[in-house]
C-alpha positions in Angstrom: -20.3 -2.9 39.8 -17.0 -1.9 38.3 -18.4 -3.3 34.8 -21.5 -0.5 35.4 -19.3 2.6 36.6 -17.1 2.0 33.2 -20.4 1.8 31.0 -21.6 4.8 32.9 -18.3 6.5 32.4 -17.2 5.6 28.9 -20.8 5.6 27.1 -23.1 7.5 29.4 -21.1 10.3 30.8 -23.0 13.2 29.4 -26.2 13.9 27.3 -25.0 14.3 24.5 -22.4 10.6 25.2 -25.6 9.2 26.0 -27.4 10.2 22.4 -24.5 9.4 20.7 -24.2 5.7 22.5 -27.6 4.7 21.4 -27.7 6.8 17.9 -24.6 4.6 17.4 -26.2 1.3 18.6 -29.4 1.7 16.9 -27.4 2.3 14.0 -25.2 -0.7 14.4 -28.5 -3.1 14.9 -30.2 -1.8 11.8 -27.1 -2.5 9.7 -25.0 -5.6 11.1 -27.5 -8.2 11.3 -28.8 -8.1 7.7 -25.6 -7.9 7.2 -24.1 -10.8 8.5 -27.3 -12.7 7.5 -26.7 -11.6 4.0 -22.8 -12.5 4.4 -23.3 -15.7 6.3 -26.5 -17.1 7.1 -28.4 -17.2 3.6 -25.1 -17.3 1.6 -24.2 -19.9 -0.7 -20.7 -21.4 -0.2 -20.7 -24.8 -2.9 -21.4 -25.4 -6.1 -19.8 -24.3 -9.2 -22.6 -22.0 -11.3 -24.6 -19.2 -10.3 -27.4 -22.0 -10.7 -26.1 -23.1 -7.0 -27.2 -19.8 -5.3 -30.6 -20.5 -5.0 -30.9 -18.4 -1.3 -31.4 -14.6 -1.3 -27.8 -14.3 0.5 -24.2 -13.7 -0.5 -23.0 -16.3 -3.7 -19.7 -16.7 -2.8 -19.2 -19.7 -5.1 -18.6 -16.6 -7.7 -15.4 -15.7 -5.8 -14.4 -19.4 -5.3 -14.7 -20.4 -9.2 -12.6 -17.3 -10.0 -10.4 -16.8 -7.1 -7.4 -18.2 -9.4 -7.9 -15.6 -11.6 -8.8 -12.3 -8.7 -5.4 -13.4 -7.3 -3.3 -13.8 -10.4 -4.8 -12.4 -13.3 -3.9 -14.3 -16.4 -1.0 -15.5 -15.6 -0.5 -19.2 -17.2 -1.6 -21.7 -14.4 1.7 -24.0 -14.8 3.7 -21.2 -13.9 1.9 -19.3 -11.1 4.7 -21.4 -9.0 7.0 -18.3 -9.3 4.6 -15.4 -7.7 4.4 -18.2 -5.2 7.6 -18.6 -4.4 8.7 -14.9 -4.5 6.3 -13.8 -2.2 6.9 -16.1 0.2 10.5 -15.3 0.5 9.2 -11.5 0.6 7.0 -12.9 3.7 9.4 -14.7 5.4 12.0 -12.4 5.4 9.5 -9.7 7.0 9.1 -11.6 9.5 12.6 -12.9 10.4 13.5 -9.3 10.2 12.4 -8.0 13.7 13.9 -11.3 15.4 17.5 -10.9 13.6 20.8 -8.8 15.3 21.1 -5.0 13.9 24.0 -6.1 11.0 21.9 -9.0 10.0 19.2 -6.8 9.6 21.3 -4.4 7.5 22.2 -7.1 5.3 18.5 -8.4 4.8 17.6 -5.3 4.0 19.7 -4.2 1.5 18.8 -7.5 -0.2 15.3 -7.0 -0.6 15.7 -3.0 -1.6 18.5 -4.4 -3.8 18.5 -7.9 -5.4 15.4 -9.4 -4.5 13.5 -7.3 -6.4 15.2 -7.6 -9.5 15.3 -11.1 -9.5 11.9 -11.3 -8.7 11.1 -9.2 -11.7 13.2 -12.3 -13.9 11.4 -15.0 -12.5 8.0 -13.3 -13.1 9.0 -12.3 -17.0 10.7 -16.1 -17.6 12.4 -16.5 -20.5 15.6 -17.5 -19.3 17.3 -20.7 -17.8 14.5 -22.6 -19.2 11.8 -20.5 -17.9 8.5 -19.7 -20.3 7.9 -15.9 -21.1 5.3 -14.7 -19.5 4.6 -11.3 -21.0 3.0 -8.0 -18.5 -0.5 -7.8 -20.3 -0.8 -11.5 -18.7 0.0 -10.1 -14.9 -3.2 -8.8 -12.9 -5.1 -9.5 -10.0 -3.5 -9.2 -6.5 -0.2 -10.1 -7.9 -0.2 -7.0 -9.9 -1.7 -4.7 -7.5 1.5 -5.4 -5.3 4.2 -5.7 -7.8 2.8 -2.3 -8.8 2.5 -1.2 -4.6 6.0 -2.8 -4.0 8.2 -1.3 -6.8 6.6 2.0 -6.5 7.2 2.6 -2.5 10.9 0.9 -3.0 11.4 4.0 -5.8 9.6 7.2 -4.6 10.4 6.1 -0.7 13.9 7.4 -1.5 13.0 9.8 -4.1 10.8 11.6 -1.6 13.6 11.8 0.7 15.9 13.7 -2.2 13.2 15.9 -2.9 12.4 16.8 0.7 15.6 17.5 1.6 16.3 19.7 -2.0 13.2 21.9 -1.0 15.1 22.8 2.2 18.3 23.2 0.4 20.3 26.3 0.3 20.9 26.2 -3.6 18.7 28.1 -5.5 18.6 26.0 -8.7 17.6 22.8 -6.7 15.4 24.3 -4.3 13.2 25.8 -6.9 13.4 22.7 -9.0 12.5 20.1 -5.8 9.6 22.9 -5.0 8.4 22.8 -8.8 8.6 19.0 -9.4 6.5 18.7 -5.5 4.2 21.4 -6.3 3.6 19.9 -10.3 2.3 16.4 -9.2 0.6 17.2 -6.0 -1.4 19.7 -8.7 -2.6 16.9 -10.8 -4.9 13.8 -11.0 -3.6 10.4 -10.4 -5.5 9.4 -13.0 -4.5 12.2 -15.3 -1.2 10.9 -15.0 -1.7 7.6 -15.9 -3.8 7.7 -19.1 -0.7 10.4 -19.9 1.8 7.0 -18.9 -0.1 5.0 -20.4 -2.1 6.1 -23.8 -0.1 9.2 -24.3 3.8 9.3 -23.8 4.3 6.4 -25.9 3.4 8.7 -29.1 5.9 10.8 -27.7 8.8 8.2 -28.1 10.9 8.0 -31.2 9.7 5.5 -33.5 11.0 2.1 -33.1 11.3 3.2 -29.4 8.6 1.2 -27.3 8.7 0.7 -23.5 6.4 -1.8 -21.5 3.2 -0.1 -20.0 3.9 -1.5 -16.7 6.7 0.1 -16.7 5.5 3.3 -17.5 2.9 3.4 -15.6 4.8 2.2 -11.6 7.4 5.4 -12.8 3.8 7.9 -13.0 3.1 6.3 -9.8 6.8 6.9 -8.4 6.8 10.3 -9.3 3.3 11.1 -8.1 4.0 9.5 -4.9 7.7 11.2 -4.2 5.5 14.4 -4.0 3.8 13.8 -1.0 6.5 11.8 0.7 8.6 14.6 0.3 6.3 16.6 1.8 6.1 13.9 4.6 9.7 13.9 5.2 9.7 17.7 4.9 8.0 17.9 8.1 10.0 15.5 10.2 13.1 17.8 8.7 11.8 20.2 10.0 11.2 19.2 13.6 14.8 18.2 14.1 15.9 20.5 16.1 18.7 23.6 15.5 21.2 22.0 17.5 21.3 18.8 15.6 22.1 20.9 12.7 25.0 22.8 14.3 26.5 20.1 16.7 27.2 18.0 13.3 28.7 21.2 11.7 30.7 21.2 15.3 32.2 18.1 14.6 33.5 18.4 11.1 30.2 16.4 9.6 30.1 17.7 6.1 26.3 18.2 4.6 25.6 14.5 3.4 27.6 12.6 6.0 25.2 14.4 8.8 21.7 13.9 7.4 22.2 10.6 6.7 24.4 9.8 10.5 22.1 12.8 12.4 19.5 14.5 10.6 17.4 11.7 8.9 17.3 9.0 11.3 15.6 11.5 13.6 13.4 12.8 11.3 12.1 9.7 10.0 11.2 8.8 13.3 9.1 11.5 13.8 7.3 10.9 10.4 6.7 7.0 10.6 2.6 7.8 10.7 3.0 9.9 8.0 5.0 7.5 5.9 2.5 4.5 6.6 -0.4 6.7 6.0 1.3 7.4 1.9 2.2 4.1 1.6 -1.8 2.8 2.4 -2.4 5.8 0.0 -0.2 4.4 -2.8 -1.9 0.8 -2.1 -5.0 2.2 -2.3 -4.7 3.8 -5.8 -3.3 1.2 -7.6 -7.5 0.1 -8.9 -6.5 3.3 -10.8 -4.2 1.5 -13.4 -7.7 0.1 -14.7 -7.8 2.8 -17.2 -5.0 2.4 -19.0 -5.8 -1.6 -19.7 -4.1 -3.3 -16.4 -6.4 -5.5 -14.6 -5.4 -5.4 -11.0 -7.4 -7.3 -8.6 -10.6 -4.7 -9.2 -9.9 -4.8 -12.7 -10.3 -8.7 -12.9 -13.6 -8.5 -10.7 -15.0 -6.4 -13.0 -14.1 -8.3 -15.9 -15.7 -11.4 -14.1 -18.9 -9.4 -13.6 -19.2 -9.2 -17.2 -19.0 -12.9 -17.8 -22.5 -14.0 -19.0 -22.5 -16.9 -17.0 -22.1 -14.7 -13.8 -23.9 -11.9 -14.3 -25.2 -10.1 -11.7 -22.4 -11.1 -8.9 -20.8 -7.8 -8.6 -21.1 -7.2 -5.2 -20.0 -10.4 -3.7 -17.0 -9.2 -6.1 -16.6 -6.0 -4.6 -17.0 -7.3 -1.6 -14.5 -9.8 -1.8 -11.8 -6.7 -3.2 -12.8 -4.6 0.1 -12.2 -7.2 2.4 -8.3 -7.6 0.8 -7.4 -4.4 0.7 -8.9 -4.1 4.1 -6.4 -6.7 5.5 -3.0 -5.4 3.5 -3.9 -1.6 4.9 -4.6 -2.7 8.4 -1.4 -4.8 8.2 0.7 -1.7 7.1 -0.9 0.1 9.6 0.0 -2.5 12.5 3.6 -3.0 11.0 4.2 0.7 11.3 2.8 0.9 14.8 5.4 -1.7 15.9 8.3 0.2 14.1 7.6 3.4 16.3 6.8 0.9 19.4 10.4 0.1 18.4 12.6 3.0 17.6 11.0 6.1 19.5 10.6 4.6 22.7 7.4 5.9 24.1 6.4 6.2 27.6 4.3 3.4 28.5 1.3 6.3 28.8 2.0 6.9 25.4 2.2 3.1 24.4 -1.2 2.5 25.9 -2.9 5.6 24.4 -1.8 4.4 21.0 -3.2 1.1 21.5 -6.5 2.2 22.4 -6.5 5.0 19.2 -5.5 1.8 16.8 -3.1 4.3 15.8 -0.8 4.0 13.3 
């Protein structure tokens, strides 16, 4: 009984809940079981040629013969040891994050904004203490899409934060720069941007002057990025309110010394959604990097596609690509839900009507 009074309820409350239960159903039946026997049923999961797929369903022995190279690009097999090892540190220090004491956690922190990734960055490029060079045009796949992710949140994160709080400054020559640099980026294509990294600025450089292209193009990412984190962080400024501005002024706190202490640890936390949603954004441009020669992990499925031996398996490819980037967005978004869990204390009303939402 209770089962059919929340069905009634939830699904069949009104007309129009009622039309859009069964609209929604019927929709789901004509789609999900083709689906699924597309995915699963008639798929092909052995073998080691597209000669193996002999069923009408998914050939996902396409993705398993290249799976090496849709994770790591062409990176030397001997050596793939290193991106192995980083990013389990990266992991595992995630994760021991939440369970350690507040000046352990400082510490860990400032060890993965700080060292970590510079040293990964020396144990990816070798070439020292008996390691083999590995040059950038041999990085792709997933490894590259998050060496691209990672370095450019740890930049514009903070660079967004400078630019935010320059927009709201008093001083005429940096407001108007902060609202000129926002205002410039937000105005123009990603992908403008890059093939302008990329193609472009290195005919610009004095000759003799060369700098690497991945370089290049996670700083047109950092800047592009900064512009709509500052605009993030703008709006948590913003909410703060009056009094937090003058009771630090009260107490002697000089401009600097109370945004970082007052200001920003309360804005932040009103802007963690906000945050979480550019970050996913930034994830979920990186494919982007395709056109300037960098073959993240789209770029490597759609060099596979052209393969002549595996022609024709583009969409288990894609597929594939959706699912991953599916799993690291869904993960930000679950992370970020457990920060605000954690530092705003919501009312358990609250806490439940997130839950239900999936917000993030």
């Amino acid at each position: 009984m209770k089962a059919f009074n929340f069905i009634r309820t939830k699904f069949f409350s009104s007309p129009i809940d009622a039309f859009l239960t069964l609209s929604i159903t019927y929709l789901i039946y004509l789609t999900i079981p083709p689906l699924v026997n597309w995915a699963l049923i008639e798929a092909t999961f052995f073998g080691e040629t597209k000669k193996d797929c002999v069923t009408d369903g998914a050939c996902w022995v396409f993705v398993k013969m290249w799976f090496t190279r849709f994770l790591y690009g062409l990176y030397p097999n001997e050596e793939i040891w290193r991106i192995n090892l980083a990013f389990s540190i990266l992991i595992i220090s995630i994760i021991v994050y939440r369970f350690l004491s507040p000046k352990f956690k400082r510490y860990l922190f400032i060890f993965l904004v700080l060292p970590f990734p510079i040293l990964s960055l020396m144990l990816f490029s070798g070439g020292f203490l008996g390691l083999a060079p590995v040059d950038t045009r041999e990085w792709g796949g997933l490894f590259l899409t998050l060496v691209i992710s990672i370095f450019a949140i740890i930049f514009c994160f903070p660079l967004g934060i400078l630019l935010a709080m320059g927009r709201r400054s008093n001083l005429p020559v940096i407001k108007y720069f902060s609202i000129g640099f926002i205002e410039f980026w937000r105005g123009v294509p990603l992908i403008t941007v890059l093939f302008m990294a990329g193609v472009m600025f290195p005919l610009l450089l004095p000759s003799g002057t060369n700098m690497d292209k991945l370089v290049r193009v996670i700083i047109a990412i950092t800047l592009f990025e900064a512009a709509y984190m500052a605009e993030v962080v703008r709006g948590g400024l913003q909410a703060v309110g009056r009094g937090q501005y003058d009771a630090s002024k009260a107490i002697g706190m000089g401009y600097w010394k109370s945004h970082i202490f007052i200001i920003l640890p309360q804005a932040l936390k009103l802007v963690i959604p906000g945050i979480a949603n550019t970050f996913i954004a930034l994830f979920k441009d990186t494919p982007l990097v395709f056109v300037v020669g960098l073959l993240e992990i789209l770029g490597m499925v759609n060099l596979a596609k052209t393969n002549p031996y595996w022609l024709g398996m583009a969409t288990e490819g894609y597929v594939f690509v959706a699912f991953v980037y599916w799993i690291f967005c869904f993960a930000m978004s679950r992370y970020s839900l457990s920060i605000c869990l954690l530092y705003t204390s919501p009312s358990p009303r609250d806490r439940q009507k997130w839950r239900m939402a999936g917000w993030s």
